[in-house]
VEXVO-60972 format. One record per atom (N, C-alpha, C, CB): y, z, x. Coordinates in steps of 0.05 Angstrom, whole numbers, padded with zeros to 5 digits, always signed. Atoms other than C-alpha are relative to their C-alpha. Glycine has a CB too. Layout:
YZX;...
This chain:
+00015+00009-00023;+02467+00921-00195;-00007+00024+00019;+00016-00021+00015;+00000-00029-00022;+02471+00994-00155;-00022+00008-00019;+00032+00026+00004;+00021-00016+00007;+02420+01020-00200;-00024-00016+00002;+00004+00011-00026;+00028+00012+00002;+02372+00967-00194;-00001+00000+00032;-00004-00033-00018;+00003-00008-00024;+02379+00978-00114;-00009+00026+00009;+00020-00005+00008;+00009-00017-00011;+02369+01048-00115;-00032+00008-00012;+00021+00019-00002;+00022+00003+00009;+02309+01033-00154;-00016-00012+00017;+00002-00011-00020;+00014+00004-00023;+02287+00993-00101;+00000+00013+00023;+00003-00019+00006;-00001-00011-00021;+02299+01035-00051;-00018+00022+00000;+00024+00004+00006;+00018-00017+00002;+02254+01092-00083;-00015-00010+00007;-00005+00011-00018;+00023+00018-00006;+02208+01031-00091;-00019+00009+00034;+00017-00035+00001;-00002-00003-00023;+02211+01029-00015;-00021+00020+00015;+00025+00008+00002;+00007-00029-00021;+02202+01095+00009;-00032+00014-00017;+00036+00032-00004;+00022-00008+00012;+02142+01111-00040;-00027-00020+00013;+00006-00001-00032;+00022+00020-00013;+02111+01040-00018;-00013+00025+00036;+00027-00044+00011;+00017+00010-00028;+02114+01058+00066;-00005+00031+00002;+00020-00017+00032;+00011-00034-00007;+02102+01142+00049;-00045-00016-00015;+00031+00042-00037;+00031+00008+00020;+02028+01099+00007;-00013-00014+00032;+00005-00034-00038;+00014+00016-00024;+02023+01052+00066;-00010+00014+00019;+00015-00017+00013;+00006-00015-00030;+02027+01112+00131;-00031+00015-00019;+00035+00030+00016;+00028-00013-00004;+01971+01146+00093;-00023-00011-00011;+00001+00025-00010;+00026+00019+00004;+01930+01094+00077;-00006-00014+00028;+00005-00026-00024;+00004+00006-00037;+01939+01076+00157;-00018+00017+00006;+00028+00007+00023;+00015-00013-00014;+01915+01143+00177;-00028+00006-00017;+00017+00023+00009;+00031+00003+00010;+01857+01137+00123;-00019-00015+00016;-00002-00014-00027;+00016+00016-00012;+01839+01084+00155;-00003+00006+00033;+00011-00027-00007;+00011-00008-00032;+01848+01100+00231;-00026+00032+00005;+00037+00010+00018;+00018-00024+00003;+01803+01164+00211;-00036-00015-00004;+00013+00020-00033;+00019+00016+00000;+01751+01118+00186;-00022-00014+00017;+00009-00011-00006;+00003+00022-00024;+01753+01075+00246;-00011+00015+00022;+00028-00015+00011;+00002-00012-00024;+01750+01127+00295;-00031+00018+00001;+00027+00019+00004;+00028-00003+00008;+01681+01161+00260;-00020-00011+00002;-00003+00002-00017;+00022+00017-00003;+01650+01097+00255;-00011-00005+00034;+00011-00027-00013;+00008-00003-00028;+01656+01090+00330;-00014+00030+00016;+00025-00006+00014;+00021-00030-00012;+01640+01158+00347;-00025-00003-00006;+00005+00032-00014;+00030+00006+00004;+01579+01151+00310;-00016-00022+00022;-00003-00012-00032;+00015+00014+00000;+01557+01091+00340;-00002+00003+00027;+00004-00022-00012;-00009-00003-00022;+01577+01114+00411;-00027+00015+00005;+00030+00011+00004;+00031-00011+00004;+01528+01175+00398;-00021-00007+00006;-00007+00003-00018;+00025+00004+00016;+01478+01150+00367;-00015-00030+00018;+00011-00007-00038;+00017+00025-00017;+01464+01085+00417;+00007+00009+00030;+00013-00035-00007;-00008-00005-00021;+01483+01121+00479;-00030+00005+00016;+00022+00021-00002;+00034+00004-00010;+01412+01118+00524;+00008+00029-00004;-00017-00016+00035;+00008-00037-00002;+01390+01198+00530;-00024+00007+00017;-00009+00015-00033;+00025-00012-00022;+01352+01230+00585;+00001+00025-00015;+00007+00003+00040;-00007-00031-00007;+01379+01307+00588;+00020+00004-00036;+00025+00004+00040;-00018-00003+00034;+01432+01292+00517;+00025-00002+00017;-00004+00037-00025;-00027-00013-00009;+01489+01304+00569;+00024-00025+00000;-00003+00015+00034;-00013+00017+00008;+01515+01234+00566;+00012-00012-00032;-00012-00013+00012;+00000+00004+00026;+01512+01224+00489;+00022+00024-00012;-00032+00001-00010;-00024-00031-00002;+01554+01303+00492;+00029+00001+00009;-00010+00023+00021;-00029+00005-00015;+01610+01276+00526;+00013-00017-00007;+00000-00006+00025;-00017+00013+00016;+01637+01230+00481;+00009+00015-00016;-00009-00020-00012;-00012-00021+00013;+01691+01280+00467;+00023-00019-00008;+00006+00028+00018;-00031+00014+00017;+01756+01262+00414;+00018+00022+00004;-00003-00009-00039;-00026-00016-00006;+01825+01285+00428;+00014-00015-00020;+00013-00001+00032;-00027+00005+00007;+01887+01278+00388;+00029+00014-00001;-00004-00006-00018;-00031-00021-00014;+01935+01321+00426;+00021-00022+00012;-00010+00026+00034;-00018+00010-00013;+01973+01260+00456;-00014-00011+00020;+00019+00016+00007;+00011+00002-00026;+01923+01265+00516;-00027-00007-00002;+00003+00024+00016;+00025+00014-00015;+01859+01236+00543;-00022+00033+00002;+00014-00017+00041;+00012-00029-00006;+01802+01298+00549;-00013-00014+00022;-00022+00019-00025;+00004+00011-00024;+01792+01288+00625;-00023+00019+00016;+00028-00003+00014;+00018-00018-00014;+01741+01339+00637;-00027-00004-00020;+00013+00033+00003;+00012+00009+00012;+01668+01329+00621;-00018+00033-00006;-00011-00027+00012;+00007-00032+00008;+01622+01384+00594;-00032-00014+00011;+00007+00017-00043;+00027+00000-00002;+01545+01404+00596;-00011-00007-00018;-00009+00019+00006;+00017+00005+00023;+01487+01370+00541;+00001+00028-00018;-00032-00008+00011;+00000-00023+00021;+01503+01411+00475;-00022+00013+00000;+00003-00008-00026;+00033-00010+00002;+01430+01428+00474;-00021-00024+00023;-00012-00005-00044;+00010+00012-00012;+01387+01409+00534;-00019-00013+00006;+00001+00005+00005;+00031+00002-00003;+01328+01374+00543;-00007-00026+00020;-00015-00005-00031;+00002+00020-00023;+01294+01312+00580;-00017-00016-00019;-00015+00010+00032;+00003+00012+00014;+01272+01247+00561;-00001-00009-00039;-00012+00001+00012;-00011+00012+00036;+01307+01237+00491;-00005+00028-00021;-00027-00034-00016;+00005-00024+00012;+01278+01312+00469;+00021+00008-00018;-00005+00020+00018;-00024-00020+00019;+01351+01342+00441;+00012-00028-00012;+00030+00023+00022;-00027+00014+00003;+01378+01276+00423;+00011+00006-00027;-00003-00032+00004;-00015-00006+00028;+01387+01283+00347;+00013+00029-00004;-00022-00003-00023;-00012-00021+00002;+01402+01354+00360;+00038+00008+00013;-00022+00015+00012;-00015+00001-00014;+01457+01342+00407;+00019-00015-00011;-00008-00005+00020;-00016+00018+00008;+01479+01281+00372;+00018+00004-00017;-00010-00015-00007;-00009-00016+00026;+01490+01320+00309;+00020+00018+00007;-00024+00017-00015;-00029-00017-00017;+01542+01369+00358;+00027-00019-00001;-00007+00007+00039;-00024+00019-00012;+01579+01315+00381;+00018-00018-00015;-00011-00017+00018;-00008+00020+00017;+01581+01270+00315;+00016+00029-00017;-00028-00022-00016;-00009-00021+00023;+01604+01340+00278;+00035+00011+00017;-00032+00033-00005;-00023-00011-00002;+01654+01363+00326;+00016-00016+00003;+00003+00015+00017;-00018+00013+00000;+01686+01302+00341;+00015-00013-00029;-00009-00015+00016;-00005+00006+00026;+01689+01287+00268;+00023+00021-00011;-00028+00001-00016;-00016-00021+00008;+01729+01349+00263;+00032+00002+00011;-00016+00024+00010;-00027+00015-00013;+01776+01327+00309;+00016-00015-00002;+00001-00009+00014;-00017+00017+00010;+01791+01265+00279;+00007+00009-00025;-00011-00025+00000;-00020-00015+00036;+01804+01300+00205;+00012+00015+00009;-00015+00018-00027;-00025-00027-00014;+01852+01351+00245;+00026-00029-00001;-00010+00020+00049;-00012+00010-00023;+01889+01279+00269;+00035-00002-00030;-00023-00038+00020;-00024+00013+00025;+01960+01273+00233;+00014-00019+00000;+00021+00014-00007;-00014+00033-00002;+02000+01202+00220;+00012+00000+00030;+00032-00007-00027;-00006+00011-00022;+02013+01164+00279;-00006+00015+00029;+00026-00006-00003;+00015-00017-00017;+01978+01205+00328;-00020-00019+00011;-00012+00025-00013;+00018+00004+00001;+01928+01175+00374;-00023+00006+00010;+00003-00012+00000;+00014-00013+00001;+01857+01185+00370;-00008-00011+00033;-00014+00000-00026;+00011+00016-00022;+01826+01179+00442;-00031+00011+00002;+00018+00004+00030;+00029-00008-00001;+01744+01180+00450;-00008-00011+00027;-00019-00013-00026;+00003+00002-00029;+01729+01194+00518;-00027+00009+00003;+00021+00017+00017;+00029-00010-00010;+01669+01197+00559;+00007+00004+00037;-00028-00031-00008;-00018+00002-00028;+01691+01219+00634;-00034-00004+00011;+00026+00034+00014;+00017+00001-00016;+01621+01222+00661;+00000-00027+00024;-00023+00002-00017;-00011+00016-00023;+01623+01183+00734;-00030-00027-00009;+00000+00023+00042;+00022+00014+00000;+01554+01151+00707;+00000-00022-00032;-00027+00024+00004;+00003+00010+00033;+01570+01125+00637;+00008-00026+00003;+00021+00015-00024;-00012+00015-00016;+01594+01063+00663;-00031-00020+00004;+00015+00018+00027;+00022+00017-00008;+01534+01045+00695;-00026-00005-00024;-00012+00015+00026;+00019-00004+00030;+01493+01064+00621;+00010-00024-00018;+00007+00034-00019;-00007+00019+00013;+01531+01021+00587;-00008-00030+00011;+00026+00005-00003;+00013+00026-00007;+01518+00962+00634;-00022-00006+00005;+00008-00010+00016;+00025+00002+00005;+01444+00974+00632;-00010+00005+00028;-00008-00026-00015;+00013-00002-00030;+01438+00988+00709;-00010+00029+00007;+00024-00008+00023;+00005-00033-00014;+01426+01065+00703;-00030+00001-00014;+00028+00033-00013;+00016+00000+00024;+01376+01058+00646;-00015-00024-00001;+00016+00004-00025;+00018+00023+00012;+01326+01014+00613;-00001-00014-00020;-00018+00004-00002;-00008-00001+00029;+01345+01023+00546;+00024-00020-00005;+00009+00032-00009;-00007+00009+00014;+01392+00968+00512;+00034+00009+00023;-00012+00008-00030;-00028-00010-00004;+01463+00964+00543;+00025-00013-00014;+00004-00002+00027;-00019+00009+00025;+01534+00944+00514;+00001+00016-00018;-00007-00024-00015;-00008-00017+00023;+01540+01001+00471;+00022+00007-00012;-00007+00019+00002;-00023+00001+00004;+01609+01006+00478;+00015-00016-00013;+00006+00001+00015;-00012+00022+00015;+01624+00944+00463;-00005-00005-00025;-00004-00021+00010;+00019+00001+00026;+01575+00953+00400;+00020+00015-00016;-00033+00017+00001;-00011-00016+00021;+01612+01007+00378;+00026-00007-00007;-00001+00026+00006;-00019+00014+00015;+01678+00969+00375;+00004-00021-00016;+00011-00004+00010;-00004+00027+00029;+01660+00915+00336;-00016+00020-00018;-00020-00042+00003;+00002-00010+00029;+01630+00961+00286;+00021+00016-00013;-00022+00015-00003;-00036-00007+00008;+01700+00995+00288;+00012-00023-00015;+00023+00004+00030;-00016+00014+00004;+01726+00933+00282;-00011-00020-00031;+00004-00014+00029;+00012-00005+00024;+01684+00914+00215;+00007+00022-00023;-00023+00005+00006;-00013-00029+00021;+01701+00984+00187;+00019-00013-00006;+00010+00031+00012;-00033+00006+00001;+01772+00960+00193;+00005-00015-00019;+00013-00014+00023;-00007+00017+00030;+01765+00900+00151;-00015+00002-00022;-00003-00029+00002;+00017+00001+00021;+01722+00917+00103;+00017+00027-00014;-00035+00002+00008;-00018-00012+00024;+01778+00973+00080;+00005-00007-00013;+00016+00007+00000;-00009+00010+00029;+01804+00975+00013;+00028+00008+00001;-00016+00013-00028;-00040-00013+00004;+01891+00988+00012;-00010+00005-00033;+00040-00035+00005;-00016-00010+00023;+01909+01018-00040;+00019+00010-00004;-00006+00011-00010;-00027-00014-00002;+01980+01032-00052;+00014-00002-00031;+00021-00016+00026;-00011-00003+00026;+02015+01058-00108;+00022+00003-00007;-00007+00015-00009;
């Protein structure tokens, strides 16, 4: 009976070492899809709001906001800018290691008002857009554990 326990017990430890990195497959996943969609539907004057959806996974929040990767006015840099922001933050989340979490911040004092459609003209709720397409990613993973 001791050998068919320590058999399960390898069992075990192989299962929840399959499961943590099929977690952080998936929280990597999750956190892309939103970035992207954060980006990519964020209104754009100047690019500088769409630039500031910066990803951390130091523990901490990134509480400082920056300048439009590449500048311009009415929607001019957006794919250029977008393409910064979707590349570096993407880089950020493949840096992130198990149980770490990812945070996608936007500090700007105006993003707020973009999202609820009062700063802009353009489509608002983006935020909320981009967590249900997180939240889609999510189930539409595949486990696989071996």
């Amino acid at each position: 009976m001791a050998l068919n326990l320590r058999y399960l017990g390898a069992w075990a430890n192989r299962t929840e070492s399959a499961i943590e990195i099929q977690t952080n497959r998936l929280t990597k996943r999750v956190a892309n899809e939103v970035l992207k969609s954060l980006v990519t539907t964020t209104p754009v004057d100047t690019s500088k709001a769409l630039s500031n959806w910066r990803v951390s996974v130091k523990g901490r929040r990134t509480t400082k906001s920056i300048s439009a990767h590449i500048k311009g006015f009415a929607g001019s840099t957006r794919a250029a800018s977008a393409a910064i922001a979707i590349s570096t933050g993407s880089g950020v989340i493949a840096s992130r290691e198990a149980k770490k979490t990812i945070h996608i911040t936007n500090n700007l004092p105006y993003i707020e008002g973009l999202d609820n459609g009062t700063i802009s003209l353009q489509p608002s709720g983006f935020v909320a857009k981009a967590l249900i397409i997180g939240n889609a990613e999510a189930r539409a993973f595949k486990w696989i554990l071996k």
